[in-house]
N, C-alpha and C positions, 0 to 999 in steps of 0.2 A: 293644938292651937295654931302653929305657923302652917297647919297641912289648911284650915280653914282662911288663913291669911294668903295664901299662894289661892289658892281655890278662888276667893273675892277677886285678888288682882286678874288672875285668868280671863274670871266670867267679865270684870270690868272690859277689859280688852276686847274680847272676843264679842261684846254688843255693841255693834256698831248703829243702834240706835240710840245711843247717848256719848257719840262722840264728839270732841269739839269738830266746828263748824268747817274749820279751814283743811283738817284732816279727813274728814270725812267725801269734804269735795273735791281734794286735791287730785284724785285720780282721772279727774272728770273734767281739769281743767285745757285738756287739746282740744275739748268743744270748743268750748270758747274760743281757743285763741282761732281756730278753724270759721267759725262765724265772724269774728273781727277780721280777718282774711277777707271773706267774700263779701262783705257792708263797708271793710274800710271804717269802721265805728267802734272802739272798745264800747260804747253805749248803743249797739244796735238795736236793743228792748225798747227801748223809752217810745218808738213808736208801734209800738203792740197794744196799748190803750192809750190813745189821743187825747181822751178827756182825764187823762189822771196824771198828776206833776212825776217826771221819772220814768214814767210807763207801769206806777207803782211799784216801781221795783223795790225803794225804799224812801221812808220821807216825806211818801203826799200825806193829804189832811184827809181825816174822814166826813168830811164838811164836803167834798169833792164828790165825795159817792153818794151820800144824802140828797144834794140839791138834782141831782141825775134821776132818780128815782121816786116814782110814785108815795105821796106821804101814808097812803095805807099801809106800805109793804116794809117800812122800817119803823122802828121805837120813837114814840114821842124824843125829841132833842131840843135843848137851849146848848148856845157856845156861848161860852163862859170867859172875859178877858181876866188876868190876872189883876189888872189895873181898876175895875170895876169894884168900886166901893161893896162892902158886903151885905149891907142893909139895900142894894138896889139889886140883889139875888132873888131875894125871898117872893120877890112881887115878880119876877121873869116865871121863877115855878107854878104862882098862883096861873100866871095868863097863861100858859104851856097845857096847864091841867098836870102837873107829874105832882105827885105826892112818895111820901114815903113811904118805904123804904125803897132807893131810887141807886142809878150806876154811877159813877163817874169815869174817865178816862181822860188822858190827854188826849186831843186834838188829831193831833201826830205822834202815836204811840206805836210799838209792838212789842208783841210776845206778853201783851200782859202786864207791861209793864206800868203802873200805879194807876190800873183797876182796882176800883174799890166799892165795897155797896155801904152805903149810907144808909142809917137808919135815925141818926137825928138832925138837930141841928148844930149843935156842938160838932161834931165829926166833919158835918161840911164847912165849917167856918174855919175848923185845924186845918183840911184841904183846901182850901181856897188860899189862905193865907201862905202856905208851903208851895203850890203851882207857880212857876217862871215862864210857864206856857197859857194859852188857850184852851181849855177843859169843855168835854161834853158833859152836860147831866143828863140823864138816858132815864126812861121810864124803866123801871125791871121786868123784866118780860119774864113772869112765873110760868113757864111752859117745860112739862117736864122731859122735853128730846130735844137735842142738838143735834144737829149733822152738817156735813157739808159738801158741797157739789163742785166740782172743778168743770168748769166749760172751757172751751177753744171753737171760738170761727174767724175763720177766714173774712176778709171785710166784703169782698163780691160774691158771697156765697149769703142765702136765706136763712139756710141752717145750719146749726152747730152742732157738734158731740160730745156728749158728757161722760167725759174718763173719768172719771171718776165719783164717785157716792161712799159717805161713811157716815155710821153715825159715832158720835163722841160721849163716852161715859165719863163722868165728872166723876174727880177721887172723891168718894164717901165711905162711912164707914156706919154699920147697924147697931142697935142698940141690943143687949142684953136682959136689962133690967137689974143688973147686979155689978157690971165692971163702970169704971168710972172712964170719962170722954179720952184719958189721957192713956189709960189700959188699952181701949179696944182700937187708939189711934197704934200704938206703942207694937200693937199684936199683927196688923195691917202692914204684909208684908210690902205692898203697894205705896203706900204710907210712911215708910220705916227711912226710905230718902230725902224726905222730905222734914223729917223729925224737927230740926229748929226750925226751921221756917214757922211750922206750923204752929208750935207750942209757944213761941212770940205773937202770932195771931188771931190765937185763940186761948190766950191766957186766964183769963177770966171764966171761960166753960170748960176747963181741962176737969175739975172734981165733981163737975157734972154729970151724975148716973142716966143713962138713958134710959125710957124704959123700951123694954122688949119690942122689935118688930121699926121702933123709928129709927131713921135715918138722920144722919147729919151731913152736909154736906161742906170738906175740909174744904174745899178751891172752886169757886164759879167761875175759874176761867178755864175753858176747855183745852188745852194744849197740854204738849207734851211735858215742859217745863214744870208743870204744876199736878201731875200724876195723871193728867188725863189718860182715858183707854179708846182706842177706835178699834169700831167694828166694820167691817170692808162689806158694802150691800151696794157693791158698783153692778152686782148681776139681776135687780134687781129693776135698775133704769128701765121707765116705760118713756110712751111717746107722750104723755101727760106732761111730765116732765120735760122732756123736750122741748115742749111747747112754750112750756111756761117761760125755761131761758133762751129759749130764740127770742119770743117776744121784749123781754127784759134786754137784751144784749143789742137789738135795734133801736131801744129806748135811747138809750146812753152811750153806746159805743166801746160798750165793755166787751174784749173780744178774749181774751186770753184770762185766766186765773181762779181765783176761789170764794165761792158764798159761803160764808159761814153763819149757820142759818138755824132759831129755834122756832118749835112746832108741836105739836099737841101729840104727837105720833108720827114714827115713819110711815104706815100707812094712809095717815091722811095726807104727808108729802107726795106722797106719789101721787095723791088724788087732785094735789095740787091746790088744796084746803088746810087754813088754818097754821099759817105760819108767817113767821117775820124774819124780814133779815138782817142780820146786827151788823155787817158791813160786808165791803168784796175786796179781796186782793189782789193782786194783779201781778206785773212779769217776779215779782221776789217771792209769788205763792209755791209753798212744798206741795207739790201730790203727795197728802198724808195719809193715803192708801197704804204704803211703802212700809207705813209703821203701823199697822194690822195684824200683823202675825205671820202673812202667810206669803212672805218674800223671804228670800236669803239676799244677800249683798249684790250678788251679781244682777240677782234680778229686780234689785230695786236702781241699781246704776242705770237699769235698760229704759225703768219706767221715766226716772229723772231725763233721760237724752232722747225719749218719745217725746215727752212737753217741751223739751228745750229746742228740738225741731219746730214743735209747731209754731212756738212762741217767735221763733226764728223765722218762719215764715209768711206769718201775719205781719212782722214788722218790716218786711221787705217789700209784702203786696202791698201795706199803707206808706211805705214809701215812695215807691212806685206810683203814689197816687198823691205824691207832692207832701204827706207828710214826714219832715225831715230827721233825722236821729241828731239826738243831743252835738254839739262838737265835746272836742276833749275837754276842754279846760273848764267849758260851763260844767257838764259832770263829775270832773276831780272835783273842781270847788264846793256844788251839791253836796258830794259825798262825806269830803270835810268839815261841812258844816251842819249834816245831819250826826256822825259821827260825836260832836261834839257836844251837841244838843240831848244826843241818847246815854252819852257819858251822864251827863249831870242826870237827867231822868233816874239812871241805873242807881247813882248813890241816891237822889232823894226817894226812892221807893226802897232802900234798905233802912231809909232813918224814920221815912212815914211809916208811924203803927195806930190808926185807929181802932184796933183790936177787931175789926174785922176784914172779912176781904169775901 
């Protein structure tokens, strides 16, 4: 028993893919201070995308990348104020066209935090009423691939390069036809971290038998946080591809970060067919290559301080070209006051349970 207690604490250790945030980067912080040296800017990012609050490092609105972008290429959306009476919702969905079963998020979210899918109306009136923010309602985009693309260009350059491609497997678990939802979650080594979260989430289908061959699917949010798996098919980038985010990155002036993006297939992404994109991140995006399998430590520190170069660089040539980097104090206060906006977020997505997610 304590040789399997020693054993867990080891293996916890030694995966430095689940380690807190500040530990993890700590080794990596002479970057930084090294680019705050030659910018003169603890915020030298923030002009690495011009059109995003921050240089999206953290904080901006996903409202910012919407209006930037062609409306074929993203999810039917309404912005939703908190102060908006609830009877003047229903008639926003009818004119939108979104029906149920539908997404919601904050505005200004991350990591997931109080993503939820909606399937009636009861659930969205618990959500609306519990939001202190501005919330999107998102069509669901039933597309069974996720992936996501990290681009970088230089702002006097045509073209850009995409370091990176994965795609993202959503924690699910298969059915049997004889163990019940709460068995085969309980058996789901994958899964097994996750245990309360989920068994509060999904309360109500824990003694639900599956039968043989279905799926269920425990988190539609793709991230790490939530069990997601990525698969690294960054060797797979064609010039289709390419193309696609050059064109898109002139659109709007997104130069630096990440699409995270569903699609009917990796294959038809490459072909450039048949996908939408649920938002883009910008200078705070991880190249989540790093967490594919097929790095060790050292060699994910390298990939991290490849983007942190380029992201460095882009915000030097756009400044150079009169767009200015944050000062201090406007950024501490930013920070602060995101900071404290993502605090409350963090407790009311522990206390929000519309039993699904």
């Amino acid at each position: 028993m304590l040789f399997n207690v020693e054993k867990a604490i080891i293996q916890r250790i030694t995966d430095w893919h689940n380690w807190p945030f500040y530990l993890f980067y700590f080794p990596l912080g002479y970057a930084w201070v090294w680019y705050y040296i030659k910018t003169r800017s603890l915020w030298f990012f923030t002009a690495s995308n011009p059109t995003l609050t921050f240089g999206g490092f953290e904080g901006e609105a996903k409202s910012e990348m919407y209006t930037q972008l062609p409306s074929e290429l993203y999810p039917k959306s309404i912005f939703i104020s908190p102060a908006l009476p609830f009877a003047d919702v229903t008639p926003q969905l009818l004119r939108a066209g979104i029906r149920y079963p539908f997404v919601v998020k904050p505005d200004v979210g991350m990591k997931g935090l109080l993503f939820r899918k909606i399937v009636n109306e009861q659930q969205l009136k618990t959500y609306h009423s519990a939001m202190p923010a501005t919330y999107i309602i998102q069509e669901f985009i039933d597309m069974p691939c996720e992936v996501s693309v990290f681009y970088c260009r230089k702002p006097a350059n045509c073209k850009g390069s995409i370091t990176a491609f994965i795609e993202k497997k959503l924690l699910e678990v298969t059915g049997n036809g004889s163990s019940t939802l709460e068995a085969l979650i309980s058996n789901n080594a994958e899964a097994k971290e996750f245990l309360s979260t989920i068994k509060k989430q999904h309360a109500k289908d824990l003694q639900t038998v599956l039968p043989a061959g279905e799926t269920f699917c425990i988190s539609h949010i793709a991230n790490l946080y939530n069990g997601a798996r990525f698969v690294d098919l960054t060797s797979e980038v064609n010039d289709t591809l390419h193309q696609i985010f050059d064109t898109i990155s002139h659109q709007t002036q997104f130069l630096y970060g990440r699409y995270d993006i569903k699609c009917q297939s990796v294959e038809d992404m490459l072909q450039g067919k048949n996908f939408i994109i649920l938002e883009f991140n910008g200078a705070g995006s991880v190249p989540n290559h790093i967490h594919a399998g097929k790095y060790n430590l050292p060699q994910a520190y390298k990939e991290i301080l490849k983007h942190w170069k380029a992201m460095y660089e882009i915000s030097r040539d756009n400044c150079k070209n009169g767009i200015p980097y944050w000062g201090f104090l406007k950024g501490y206060r930013f920070l602060q006051n995101s900071k404290r906006y993502f605090n409350k977020l963090k407790q009311l997505d522990k206390e929000l349970d519309l039993n699904v997610r």
